[in-house]
C-alpha positions as CSV (number, residue, x, y, z in Angstrom):
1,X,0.0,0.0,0.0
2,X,1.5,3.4,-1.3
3,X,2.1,6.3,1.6
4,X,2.3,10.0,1.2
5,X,4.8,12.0,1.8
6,X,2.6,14.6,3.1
7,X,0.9,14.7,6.5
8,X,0.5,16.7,9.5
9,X,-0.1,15.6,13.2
10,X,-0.9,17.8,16.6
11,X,-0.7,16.4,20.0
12,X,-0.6,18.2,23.7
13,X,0.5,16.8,26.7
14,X,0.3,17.5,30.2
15,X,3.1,17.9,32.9
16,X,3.5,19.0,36.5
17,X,3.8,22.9,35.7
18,X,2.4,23.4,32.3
19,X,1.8,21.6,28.5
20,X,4.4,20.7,25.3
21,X,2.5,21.0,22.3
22,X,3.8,18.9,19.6
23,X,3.1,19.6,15.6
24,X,4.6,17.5,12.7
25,X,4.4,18.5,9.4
26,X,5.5,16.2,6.3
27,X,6.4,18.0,2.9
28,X,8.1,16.0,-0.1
29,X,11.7,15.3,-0.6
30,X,14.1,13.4,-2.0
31,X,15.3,12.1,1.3
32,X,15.1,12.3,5.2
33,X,15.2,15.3,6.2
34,X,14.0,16.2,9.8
35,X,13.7,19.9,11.2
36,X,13.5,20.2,14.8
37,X,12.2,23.7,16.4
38,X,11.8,23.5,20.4
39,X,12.8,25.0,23.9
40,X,16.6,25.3,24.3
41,X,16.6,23.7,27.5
42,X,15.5,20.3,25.7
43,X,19.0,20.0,23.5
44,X,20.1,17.2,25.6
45,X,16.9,14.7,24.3
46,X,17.1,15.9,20.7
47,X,19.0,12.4,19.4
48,X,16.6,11.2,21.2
49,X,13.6,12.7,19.0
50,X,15.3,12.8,16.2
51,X,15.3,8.7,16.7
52,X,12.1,8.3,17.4
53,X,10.7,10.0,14.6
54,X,13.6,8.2,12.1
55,X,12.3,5.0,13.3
56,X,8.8,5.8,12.1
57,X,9.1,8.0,8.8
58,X,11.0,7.0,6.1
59,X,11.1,9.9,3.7
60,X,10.3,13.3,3.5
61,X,10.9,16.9,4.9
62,X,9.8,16.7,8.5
63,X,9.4,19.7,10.2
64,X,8.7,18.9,13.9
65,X,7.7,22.3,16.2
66,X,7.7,21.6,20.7
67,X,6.2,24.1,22.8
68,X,5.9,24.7,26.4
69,X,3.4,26.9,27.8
70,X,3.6,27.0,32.0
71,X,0.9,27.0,34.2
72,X,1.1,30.0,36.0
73,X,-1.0,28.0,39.2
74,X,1.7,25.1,39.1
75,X,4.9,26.4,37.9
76,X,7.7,26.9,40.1
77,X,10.7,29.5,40.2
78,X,13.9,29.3,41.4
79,X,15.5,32.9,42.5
80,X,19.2,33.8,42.5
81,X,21.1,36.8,44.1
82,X,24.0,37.7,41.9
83,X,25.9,39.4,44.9
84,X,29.1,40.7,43.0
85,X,27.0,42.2,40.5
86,X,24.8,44.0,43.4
87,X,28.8,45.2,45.0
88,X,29.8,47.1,41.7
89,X,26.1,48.7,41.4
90,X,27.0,50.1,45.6
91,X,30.6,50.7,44.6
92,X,29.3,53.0,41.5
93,X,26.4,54.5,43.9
94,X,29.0,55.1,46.2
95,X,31.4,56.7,43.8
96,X,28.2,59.0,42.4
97,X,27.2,60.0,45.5
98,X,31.0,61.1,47.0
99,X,31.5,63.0,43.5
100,X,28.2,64.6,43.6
101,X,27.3,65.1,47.1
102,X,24.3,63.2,46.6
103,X,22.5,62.3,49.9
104,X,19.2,59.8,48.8
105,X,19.8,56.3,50.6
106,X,19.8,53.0,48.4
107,X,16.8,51.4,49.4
108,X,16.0,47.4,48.9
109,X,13.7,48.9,46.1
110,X,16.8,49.6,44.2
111,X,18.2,46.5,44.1
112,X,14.8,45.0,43.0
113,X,15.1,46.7,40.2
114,X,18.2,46.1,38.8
115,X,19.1,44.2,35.6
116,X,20.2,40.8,36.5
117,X,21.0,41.4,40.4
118,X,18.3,39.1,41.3
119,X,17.5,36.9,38.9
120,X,14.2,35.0,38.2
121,X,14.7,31.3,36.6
122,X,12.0,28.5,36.1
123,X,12.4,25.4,38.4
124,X,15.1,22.8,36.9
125,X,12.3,20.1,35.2
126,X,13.2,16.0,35.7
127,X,14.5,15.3,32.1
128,X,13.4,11.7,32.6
129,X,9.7,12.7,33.3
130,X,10.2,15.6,30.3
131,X,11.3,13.0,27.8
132,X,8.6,10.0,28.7
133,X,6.0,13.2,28.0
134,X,7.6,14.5,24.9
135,X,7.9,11.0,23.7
136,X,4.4,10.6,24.4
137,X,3.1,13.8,22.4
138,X,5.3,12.8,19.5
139,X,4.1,9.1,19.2
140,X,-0.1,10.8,19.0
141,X,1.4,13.2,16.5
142,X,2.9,10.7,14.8
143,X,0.2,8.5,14.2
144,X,-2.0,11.4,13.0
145,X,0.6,11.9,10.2
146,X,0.7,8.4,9.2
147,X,-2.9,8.3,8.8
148,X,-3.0,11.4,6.7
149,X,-0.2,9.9,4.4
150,X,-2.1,6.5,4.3
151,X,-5.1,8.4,3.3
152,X,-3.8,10.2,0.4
153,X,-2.0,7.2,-0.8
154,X,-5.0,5.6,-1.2
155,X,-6.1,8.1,-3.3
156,X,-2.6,8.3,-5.3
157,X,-2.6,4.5,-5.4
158,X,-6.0,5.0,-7.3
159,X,-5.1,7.5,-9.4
160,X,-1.8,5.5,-10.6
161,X,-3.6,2.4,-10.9
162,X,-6.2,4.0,-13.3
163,X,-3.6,5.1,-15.3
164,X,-1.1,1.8,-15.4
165,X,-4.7,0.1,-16.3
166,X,-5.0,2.9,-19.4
167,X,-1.2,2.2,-20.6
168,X,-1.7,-1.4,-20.6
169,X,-5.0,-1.2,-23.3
170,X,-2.8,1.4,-25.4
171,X,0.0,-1.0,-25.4
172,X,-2.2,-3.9,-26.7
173,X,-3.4,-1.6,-29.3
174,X,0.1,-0.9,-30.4
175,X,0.8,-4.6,-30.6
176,X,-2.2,-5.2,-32.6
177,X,-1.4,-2.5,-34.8
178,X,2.1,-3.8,-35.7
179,X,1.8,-6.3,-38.1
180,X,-1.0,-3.8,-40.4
181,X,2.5,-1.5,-40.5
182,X,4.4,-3.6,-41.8
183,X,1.8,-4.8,-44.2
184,X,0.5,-1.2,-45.2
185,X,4.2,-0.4,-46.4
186,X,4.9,-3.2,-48.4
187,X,1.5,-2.2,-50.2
188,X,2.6,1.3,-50.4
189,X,6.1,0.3,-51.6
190,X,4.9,-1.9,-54.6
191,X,2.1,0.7,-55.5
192,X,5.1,3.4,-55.7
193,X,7.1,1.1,-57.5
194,X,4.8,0.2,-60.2
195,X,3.8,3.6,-60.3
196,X,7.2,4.5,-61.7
197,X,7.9,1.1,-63.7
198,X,4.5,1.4,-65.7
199,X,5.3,2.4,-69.2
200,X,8.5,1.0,-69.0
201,X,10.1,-2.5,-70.1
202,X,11.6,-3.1,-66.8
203,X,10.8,-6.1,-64.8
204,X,9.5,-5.6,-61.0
205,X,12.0,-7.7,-58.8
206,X,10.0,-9.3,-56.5
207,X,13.3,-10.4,-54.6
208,X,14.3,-7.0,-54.1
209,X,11.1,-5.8,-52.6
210,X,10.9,-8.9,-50.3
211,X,14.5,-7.3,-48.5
212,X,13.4,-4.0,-48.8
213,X,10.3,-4.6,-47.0
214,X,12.3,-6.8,-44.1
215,X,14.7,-3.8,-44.0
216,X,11.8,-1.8,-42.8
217,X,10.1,-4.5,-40.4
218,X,13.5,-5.5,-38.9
219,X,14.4,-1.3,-38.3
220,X,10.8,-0.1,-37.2
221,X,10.7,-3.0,-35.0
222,X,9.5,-2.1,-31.7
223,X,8.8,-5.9,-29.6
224,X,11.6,-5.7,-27.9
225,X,10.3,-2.2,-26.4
226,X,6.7,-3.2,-26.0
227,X,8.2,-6.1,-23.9
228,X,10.3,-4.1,-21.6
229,X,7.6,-1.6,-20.9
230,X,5.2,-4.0,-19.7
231,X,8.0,-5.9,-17.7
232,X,8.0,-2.1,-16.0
233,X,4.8,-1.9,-15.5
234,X,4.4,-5.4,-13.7
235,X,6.8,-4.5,-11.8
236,X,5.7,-1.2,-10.8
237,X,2.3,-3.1,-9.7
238,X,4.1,-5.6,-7.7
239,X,6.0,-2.5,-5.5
240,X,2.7,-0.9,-5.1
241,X,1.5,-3.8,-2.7
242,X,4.4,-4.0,-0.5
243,X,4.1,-3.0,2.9
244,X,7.3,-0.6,3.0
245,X,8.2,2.7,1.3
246,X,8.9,2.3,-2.4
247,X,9.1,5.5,-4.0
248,X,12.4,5.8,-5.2
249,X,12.4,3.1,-7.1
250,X,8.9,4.0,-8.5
251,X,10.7,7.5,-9.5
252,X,13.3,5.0,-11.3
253,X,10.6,2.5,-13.2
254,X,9.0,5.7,-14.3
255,X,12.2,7.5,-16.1
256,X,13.0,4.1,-17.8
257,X,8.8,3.7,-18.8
258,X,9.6,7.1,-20.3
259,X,12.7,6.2,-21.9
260,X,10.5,2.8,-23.7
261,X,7.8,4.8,-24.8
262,X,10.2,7.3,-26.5
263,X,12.1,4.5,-28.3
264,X,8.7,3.1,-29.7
265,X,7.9,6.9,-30.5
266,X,11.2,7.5,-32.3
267,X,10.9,3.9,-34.3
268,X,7.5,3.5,-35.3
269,X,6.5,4.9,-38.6
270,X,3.2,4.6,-37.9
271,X,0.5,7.9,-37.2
272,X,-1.4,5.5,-35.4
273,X,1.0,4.4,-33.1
274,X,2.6,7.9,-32.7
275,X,-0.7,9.1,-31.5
276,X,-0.6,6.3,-28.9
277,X,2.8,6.7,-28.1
278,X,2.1,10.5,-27.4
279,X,-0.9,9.2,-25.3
280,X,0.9,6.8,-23.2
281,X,3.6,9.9,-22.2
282,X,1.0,12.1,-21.3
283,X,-0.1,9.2,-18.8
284,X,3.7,8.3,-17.5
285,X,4.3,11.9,-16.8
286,X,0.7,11.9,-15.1
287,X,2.1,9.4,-12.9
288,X,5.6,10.6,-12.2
289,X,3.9,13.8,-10.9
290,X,2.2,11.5,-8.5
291,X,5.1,9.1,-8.0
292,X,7.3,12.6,-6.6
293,X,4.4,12.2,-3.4
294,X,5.4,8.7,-2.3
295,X,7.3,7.6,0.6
C-alpha cells in the first residue's frame, strides 16, 4: 500500500507545571530530512527525537515544532542573588554619591530593580519525566501523520492504478497495430514502384522488394520495447502492494517507462502508433507527478 509523503499531526501533553505541544508536518523530498524547532533547555533529548521519529518515517521533509506553555498555578521558580553584581552597582552609587554630594539612601527597592541582580529562573524540570512526556506527544502526532499519508495514498494508489490500467490497453493496441505497418508499407512500396515502372520495359524484382520490406520491419521494429515496458509496469504493480516505502524506485521505473515509450515513438512509422505513443507519455508523466508524493 503506497504512503504519502505529506501529512500533519498535533498532540498536547500535560506535565506537573504546564503543557508541550507537539506539531509535525511532512512536505516532499528526496530524502530524510527532519527539522526540529523546540525550547533550548531540551537539546540534551534531541537524538533522542530525532530517533524516534527516524524510526517511524522514512522519507520526507519533516518539520517537527515543541512548545511549552507553564501553568502560572503550578509552575515553580527558582530565584538567584548575583551578589558581585549588586557590590559594583554600591561601589558606582558610592562613587556618584562622593562625586556629587548626593545624599538619597539606596533602598532594597533599588536593588529590585536592577538588571540581573536578582535573577528569576524556572524550576530545573526532571528530564526523565520531560522525555517520557515528549515521547508521548510525538508518538499521538505521529500516528495522526501516518494516517494522513495512508489516506492520500490511497487516493494516489487510485489514481496510478487507473492510469497503469490505461497504458496497458494502449499498449495492446500498439501490438495489434504492428503487423498492419508492416503490411501497409509493403502495399505502399509496390504501388510506388509500379507507379514509376508502368510504361516502361523493366521487370519488378519481386526479390528485391521482399528485403526491402524486411529492412523496414526489422528497423521499425519495436517488440523488444513493447516487452520491456510491460515488464515495467508489472513490476511497478508488484511495489505498489508491498508493505514498506517504495518510491524511489517508482521514481526510477517511471524514467525508464519514459525512456521505452520514446524509443517506440522514435521507431514506429506509424501515425497510429505515434498518436498512442504521445498518449501513453502524457499518462507516465501523469504518474511521475504522483510518484514525486510517495514515501
Amino acid at each position: 500500500m503506497l504512503k504519502s509523503m505529506t501529512g500533519y499531526g498535533r498532540s498536547e501533553v500535560e506535565v506537573e507545571d504546564g503543557m508541550f505541544t507537539v506539531e509535525i508536518k511532512t512536505l516532499n523530498s528526496r530524502f530524510r530530512d527532519i527539522i526540529l524547532r523546540m525550547p533550548q533547555d531540551l537539546s540534551e533529548i534531541e537524538m533522542d527525537i530525532r530517533k524516534w521519529i527516524s524510526n517511524r518515517l522514512n522519507r520526507g521533509r519533516i518539520e517537527v515544532y515543541i512548545r511549552f506553555e507553564p501553568n502560572p498555578e503550578k509552575a515553580e521558580y527558582e530565584l538567584f542573588f548575583n551578589e558581585s553584581l549588586a557590590k559594583a552597582y554600591m561601589e558606582i552609587f558610592q562613587k556618584i554619591s562622593s562625586l556629587f554630594s548626593v545624599s538619597d539612601s539606596i533602598s532594597l527597592d533599588t536593588f529590585c530593580h536592577l538588571r540581573d541582580v536578582i535573577v528569576q529562573r524556572p524550576k530545573e524540570k526532571d528530564i526523565e519525566k520531560v522525555k517520557s512526556a515528549i515521547k508521548s506527544a510525538i508518538d499521538k502526532a505521529l500516528f495522526l501523520v501516518e494516517e494522513m499519508r495512508k489516506r492520500e495514498g490511497e487516493l494516489l494508489q487510485e489514481d496510478i492504478l487507473s492510469r497503469l490500467d490505461s497504458i496497458n490497453k494502449m499498449l495492446k493496441k500498439i501490438k495489434e497495430r504492428v503487423p498492419a505497418v508492416v503490411e501497409y508499407y509493403r502495399d505502399r512500396l509496390m504501388q510506388s514502384v509500379s507507379a514509376l515502372l508502368q510504361g516502361q520495359d523493366i521487370e519488378l524484382d519481386e526479390s528485391r522488394l521482399v528485403q526491402e520490406v524486411a529492412f523496414f520491419a526489422e528497423r521499425s521494429d519495436i517488440t523488444e520495447e513493447i516487452v520491456r515496458l510491460e515488464s515495467h509496469l508489472s513490476q511497478f504493480l508488484s511495489f505498489i502492494k508491498r508493505d514498506e516505502p517504495v518510491g524511489r524506485r517508482l521514481d526510477f521505473l517511471v524514467q525508464e517507462m519514459n525512456r521505452e515509450a520514446n524509443t517506440i515513438g522514435a521507431k514506429c512509422q506509424d501515425v497510429e502508433i505515434s498518436k498512442l505513443v504521445v498518449d501513453i507519455k502524457a499518462e507516465i508523466e501523469k504518474i511521475r507527478e504522483q510518484v514525486q508524493n510517495i514515501e
